[in-house]
N, C-alpha and C positions, 0 to 999 in steps of 0.2 A: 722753477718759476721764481724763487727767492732770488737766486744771484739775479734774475734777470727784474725782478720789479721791485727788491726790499728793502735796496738802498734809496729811494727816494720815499717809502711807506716809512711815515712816522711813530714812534713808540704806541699813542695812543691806538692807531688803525690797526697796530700788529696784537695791540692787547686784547681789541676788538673782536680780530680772527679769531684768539688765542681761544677768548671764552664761547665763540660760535665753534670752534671742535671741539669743547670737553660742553658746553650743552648738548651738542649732538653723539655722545660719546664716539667721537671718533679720535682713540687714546694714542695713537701710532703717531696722525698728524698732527696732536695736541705737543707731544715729546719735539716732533721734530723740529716744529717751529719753535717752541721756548730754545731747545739746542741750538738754533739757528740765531735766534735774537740774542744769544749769553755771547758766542762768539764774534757776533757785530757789533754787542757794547750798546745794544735798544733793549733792554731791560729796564721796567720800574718797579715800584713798590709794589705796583698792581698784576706786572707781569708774575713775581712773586708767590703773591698772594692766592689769584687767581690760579694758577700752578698747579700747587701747593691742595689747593682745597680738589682742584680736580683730580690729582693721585689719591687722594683718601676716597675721593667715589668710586674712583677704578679700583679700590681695592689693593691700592699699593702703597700702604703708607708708609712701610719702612725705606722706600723709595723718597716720599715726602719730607719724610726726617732726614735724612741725606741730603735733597736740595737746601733743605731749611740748617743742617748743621754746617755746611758748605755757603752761606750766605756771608762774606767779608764783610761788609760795608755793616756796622753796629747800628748804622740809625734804620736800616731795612731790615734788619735780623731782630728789632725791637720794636719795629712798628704794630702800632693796635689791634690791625688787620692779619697781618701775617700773625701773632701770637695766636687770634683766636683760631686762625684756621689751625697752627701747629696745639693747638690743648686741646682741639674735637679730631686729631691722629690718636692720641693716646688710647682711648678707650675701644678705638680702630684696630689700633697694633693689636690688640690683645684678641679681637675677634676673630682676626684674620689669622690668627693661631691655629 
C-alpha cells in the first residue's frame, strides 16, 4: 500500500500514521512504516522522536538506542524531544535486563 499511496503522503500524514500504530501497539507496522519512510527520505524530527519513544514501550530499547545512535544529521540526534525520549531508554535498558 506504501509504494502505491506514500509518495504523494506527506512527512506530517506519515508521522500521523506513525504514532496511530505505536498507540495502538501495533509494533510490526509501527517498524515497517518508519523503515519505509528512512528509505524514501520522509523522515522528521518527529518521525524520530516518535519512534524512538515507541521502542522503549515495546520494550525494545536497545533497539531505540540503535535508531537514536544511527541518527546522522546532529541537529536531529540533539533535538530536545529526541533527547528526552533517548534519557527515559536508559533506565529501560536496564529493566529490560
Amino acid at each position: 500500500m506504501l509504494d502505491r499511496f506514500g509518495g504523494i503522503l506527506k512527512v506530517q500524514d506519515l508521522n500521523a500514521i506513525l504514532r496511530h500504530f505505536g498507540e495502538q501497539n501495533r509494533w510490526q507496522d509501527l517498524s515497517q512504516l518508519f523503515y519505509w519512510m528512512q528509505l524514501h527520505g520522509k523522515t522528521s524530527v518527529s518521525s524520530y522522536s516518535s519512534y524512538i519513544k515507541f521502542l522503549g514501550k515495546s520494550l525494545k530499547p536497545l533497539k531505540a538506542l540503535e535508531i537514536y545512535n544511527n541518527i546522522t544529521d546532529e541537529s536531529t540526534k540533539t533535538n530536545v524531544f529526541i533527547c528526552n525520549n533517548r534519557s527515559q531508554l536508559s533506565g529501560q535498558k536496564w529493566k529490560a535486563r
